[in-house]
C-alpha positions as CSV (number, residue, x, y, z in Angstrom):
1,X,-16.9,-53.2,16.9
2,X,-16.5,-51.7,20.1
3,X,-18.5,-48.5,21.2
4,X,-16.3,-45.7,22.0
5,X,-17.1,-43.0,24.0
6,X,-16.9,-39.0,22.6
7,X,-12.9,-37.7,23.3
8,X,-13.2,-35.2,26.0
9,X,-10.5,-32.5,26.1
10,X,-10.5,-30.3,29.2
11,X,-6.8,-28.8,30.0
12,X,-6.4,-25.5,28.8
13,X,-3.2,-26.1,26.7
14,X,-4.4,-29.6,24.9
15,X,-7.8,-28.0,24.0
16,X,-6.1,-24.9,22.3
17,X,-3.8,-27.7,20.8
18,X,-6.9,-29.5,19.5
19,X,-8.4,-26.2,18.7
20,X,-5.9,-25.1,16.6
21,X,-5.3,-28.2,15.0
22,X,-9.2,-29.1,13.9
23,X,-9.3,-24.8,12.6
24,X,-6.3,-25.0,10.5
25,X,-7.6,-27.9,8.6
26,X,-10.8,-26.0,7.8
27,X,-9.2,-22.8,7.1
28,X,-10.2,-20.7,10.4
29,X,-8.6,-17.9,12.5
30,X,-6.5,-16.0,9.8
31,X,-7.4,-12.8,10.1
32,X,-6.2,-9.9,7.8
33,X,-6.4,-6.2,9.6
34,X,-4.9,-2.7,8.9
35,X,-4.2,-0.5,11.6
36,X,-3.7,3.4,12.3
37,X,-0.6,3.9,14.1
38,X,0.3,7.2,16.2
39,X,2.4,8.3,13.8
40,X,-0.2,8.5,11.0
41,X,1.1,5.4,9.3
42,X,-1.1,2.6,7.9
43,X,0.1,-0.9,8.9
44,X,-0.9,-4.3,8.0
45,X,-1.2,-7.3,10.2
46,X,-1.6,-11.1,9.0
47,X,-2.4,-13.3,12.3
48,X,-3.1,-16.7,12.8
49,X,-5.3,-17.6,15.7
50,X,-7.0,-20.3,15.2
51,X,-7.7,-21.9,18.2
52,X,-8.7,-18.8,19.7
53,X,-11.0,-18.0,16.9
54,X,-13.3,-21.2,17.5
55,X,-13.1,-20.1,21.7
56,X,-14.6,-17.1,20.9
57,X,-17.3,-18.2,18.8
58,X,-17.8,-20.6,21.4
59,X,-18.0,-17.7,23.8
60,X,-20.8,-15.8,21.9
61,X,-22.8,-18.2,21.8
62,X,-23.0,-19.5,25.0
63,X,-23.5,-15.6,25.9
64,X,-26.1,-15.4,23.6
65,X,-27.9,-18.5,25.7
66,X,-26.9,-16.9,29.3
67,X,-26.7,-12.9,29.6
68,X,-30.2,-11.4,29.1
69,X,-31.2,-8.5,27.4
70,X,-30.1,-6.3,30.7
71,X,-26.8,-7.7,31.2
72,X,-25.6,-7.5,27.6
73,X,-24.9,-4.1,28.0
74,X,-23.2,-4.2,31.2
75,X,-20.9,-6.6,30.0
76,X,-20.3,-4.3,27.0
77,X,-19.1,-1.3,29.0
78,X,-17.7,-3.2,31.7
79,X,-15.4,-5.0,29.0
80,X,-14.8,-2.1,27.1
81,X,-13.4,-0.1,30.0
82,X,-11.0,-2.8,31.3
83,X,-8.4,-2.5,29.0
84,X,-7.8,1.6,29.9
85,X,-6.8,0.5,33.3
């Protein structure tokens, strides 16, 4: 047979497509939470993001390989502060 090169997938919207396709099949992304709401209720939230969920892994770990030990923590505040703006 014929050698074929590896599939590359590099627009945005295919890769989640691929992303969410390859996850599903092995069971990742659903993710289960329970939230406090302002009013003192409990709520429950089933999501599906499995695409996303492989991403962020991906993420991690190539953060893991890049920031150092002095940057970690900068990144850390710096993201947690972003979404109270």
């Amino acid at each position: 047979g014929f050698w074929r090169p590896p599939i590359t997938v590099t627009d945005p919207l295919d890769l989640t497509v691929a992303g969410n396709a390859i996850a599903r099949q092995h069971g990742i992304g659903r993710i289960d939470i329970v939230e406090n709401r302002f009013i003192g209720l409990k709520s429950r939230g089933c999501y599906e993001t499995h695409g996303l969920s492989i991403m962020r892994s991906a993420q991690i770990d190539l953060e893991g390989l890049a920031l150092d030990r002095e940057v970690r923590p900068l990144r850390d505040h710096t993201c947690g502060r972003v979404p109270e703006q």
